[in-house]
N, C-alpha and C positions, 0 to 999 in steps of 0.2 A: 051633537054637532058632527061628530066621526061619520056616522050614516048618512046624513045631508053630503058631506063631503063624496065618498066612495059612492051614493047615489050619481051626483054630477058626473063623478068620472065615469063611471060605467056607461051613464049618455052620450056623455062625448066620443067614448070608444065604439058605443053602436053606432052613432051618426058615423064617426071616421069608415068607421067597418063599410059601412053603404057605400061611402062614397068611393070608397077603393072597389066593389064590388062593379059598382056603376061602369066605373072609367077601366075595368079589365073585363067586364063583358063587351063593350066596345072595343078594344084594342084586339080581343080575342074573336070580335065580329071582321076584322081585318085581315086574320091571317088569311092565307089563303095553304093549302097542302106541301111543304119544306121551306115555308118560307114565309119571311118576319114583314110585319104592315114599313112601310114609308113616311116621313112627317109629313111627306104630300097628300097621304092617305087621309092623314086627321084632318077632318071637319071644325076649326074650334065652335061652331054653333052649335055640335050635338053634344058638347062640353059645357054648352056656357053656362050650367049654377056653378059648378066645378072649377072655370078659370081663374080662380080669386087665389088659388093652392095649387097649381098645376106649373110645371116645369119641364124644361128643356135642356140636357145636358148632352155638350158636344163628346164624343169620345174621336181623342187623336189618335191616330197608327203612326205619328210620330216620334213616339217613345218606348222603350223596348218595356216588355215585360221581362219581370225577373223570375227566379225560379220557378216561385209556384205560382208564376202564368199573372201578377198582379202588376199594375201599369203602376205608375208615379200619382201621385195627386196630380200634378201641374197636365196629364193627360186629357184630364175634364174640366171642361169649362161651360160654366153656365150659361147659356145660352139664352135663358126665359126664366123667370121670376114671379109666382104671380102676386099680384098687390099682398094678398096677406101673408104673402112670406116675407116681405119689406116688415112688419112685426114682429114676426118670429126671430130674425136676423139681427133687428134693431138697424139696420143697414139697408141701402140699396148690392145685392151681389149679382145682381145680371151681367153677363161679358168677365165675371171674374173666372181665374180658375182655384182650384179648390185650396189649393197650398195659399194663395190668396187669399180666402177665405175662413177656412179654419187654423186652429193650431195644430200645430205637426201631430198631436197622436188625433184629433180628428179627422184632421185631413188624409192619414193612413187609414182610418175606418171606413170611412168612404172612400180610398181607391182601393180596399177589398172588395165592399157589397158591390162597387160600379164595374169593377173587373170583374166578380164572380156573371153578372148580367151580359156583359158584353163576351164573356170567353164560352159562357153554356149556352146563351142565346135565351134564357130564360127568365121570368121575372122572379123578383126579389121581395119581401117586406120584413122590417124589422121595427124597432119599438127604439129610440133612442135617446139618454136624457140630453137636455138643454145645459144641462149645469156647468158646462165649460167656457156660457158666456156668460155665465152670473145667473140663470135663471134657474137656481131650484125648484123641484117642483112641476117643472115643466119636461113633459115629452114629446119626442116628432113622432109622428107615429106613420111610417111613412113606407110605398110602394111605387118599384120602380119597372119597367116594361121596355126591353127593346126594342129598336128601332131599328131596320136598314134600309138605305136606300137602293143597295139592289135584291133588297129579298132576303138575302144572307148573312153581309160581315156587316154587326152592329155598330153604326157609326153614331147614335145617338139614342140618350134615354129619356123617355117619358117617366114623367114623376110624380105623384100623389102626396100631397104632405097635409097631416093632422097634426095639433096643439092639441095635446092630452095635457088636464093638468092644472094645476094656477099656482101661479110667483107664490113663492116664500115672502114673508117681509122679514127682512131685516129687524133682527134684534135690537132695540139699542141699549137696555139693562134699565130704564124709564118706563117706572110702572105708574098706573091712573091710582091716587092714593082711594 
């Protein structure tokens, strides 16, 4: 049973693997020489298997960074949503921002990785579990890409999101005699 299991995951991490691959050789089709693509830039047609996971996060310059250069949660807000993150979530989170959205120590997680993207100008991916909304078992597996609108100071992040993983069930102590 073990192997059936760690086979699935492994699938799902190559499918995710592709699909981030996909959507950063395009992003990385945009640059152009010192300087970052624009949301005007993205086509969502040459995205469309990919929309269903794909995100939009606003980043504000109106909240100071603190020492080590990282914004507040409440600086990003979600912008775009795509349908199967409304699963992931259990929620609709488009137009939220993030302190809105997560609990404070995730909502500090992500305004690290989204500050590190926005202050290096560079993309990001990490592996993340779910288990802070009930869902053990479950990871995002997830990749983020700046954006600016004039080329330069990232004012929004493009987002990749995988579900690595499947729910835990709940225990109840009720065994099949």
């Amino acid at each position: 049973m073990a192997r059936f299991v760690m086979a699935g995951i492994a699938a799902e991490m190559a499918s995710a693997l592709r699909g981030h691959e996909d959507i950063f050789r395009y992003w990385k089709g945009l640059r152009k020489p010192g300087r970052l693509p624009a949301r005007a830039d993205i086509d969502p047609c040459a995205l469309r298997k990919l929309l269903p996971t794909i995100s939009l996060i606003d980043v504000s310059d109106s909240y100071p960074a603190d020492d080590r250069h990282i914004l507040p949660p409440e600086a990003f807000r979600q912008r775009l949503a795509g349908t199967e993150l409304f699963s992931a979530y259990g929620t609709e989170i488009t137009g939220k921002t993030f302190d809105e959205i997560y609990t404070i120590n995730e909502a500090m997680y992500w305004a690290e990785e989204l500050s590190l993207v926005a202050t290096t100008r560079k993309p990001n991916v990490g592996l993340h579990s779910m288990a802070w909304r009930g869902a053990r078992g479950l990871s995002l597996f997830w990749l983020r890409l700046p954006l600016a609108s004039d080329g330069v100071k990232v004012d929004m992040i493009l987002g990749h999101d995988a579900m690595i993983g499947r729910l835990e069930a709940p225990t109840s102590g009720i065994r099949a005699a």
